[in-house]
N, C-alpha and C positions, 0 to 999 in steps of 0.2 A: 459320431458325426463330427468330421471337420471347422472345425469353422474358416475362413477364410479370414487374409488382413482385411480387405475390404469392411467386412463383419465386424469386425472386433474397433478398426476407426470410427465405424458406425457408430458403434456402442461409447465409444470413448467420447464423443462428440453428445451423445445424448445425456447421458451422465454430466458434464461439464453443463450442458444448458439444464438439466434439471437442478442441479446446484444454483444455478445464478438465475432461473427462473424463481425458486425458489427464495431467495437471500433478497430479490428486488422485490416481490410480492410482500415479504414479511416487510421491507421499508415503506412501501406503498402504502401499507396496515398499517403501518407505526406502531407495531410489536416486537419483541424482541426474537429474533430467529434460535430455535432452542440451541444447546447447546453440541447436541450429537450431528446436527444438521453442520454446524461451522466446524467440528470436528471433523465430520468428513469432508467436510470441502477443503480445509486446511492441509487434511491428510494426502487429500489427492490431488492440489498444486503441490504439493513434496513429494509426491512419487513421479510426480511430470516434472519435477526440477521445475518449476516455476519459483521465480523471487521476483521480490521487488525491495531494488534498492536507490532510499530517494537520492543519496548523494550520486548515484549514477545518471540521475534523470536529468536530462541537457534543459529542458524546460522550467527546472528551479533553479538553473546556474545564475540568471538573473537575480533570484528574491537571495540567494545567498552572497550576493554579490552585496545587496543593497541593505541587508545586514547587517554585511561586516562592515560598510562603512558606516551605519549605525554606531555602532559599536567601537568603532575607532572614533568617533563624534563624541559619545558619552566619553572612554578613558581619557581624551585630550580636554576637556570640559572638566571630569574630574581631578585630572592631574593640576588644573590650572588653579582649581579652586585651593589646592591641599598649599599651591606655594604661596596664594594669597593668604592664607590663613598662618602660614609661617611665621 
């Protein structure tokens, strides 16, 4: 028996929502989702090439924005104290 693409995206799409039916249920629980369950869902966003990568996500270009000016706050703040104590 053949299967058709149709058939087989079918299957592709059901598997994905059985995983994430799955993963949200057990957070609903507030259990932990075993380990062969995130194994294969892991396995199978890596056979779909799915990633996730946050420095891509245009949506945290802000919080890393506001970071580093954090961050350039504290070293100038710090550096200031190192010459007062000179």
């Amino acid at each position: 028996m053949a299967t058709s693409r149709k058939e087989l995206e079918e299957l592709h799409v059901l598997v994905a929502q059985s995983y994430k039916n799955r993963i949200e249920q057990d957070i609903a629980d507030n259990i932990p989702t075993d380990a062969a369950t995130l194994s294969g869902a892991v396995k199978f966003l890596k056979d779909n090439a799915i990633t996730a990568d946050p420095a891509d996500l245009d949506d945290l270009a802000e919080l890393r924005d506001q970071l580093k000016e954090q961050a350039e706050k504290r070293r100038k703040r710090n550096g200031s104290h190192l010459k007062l104590a000179e």
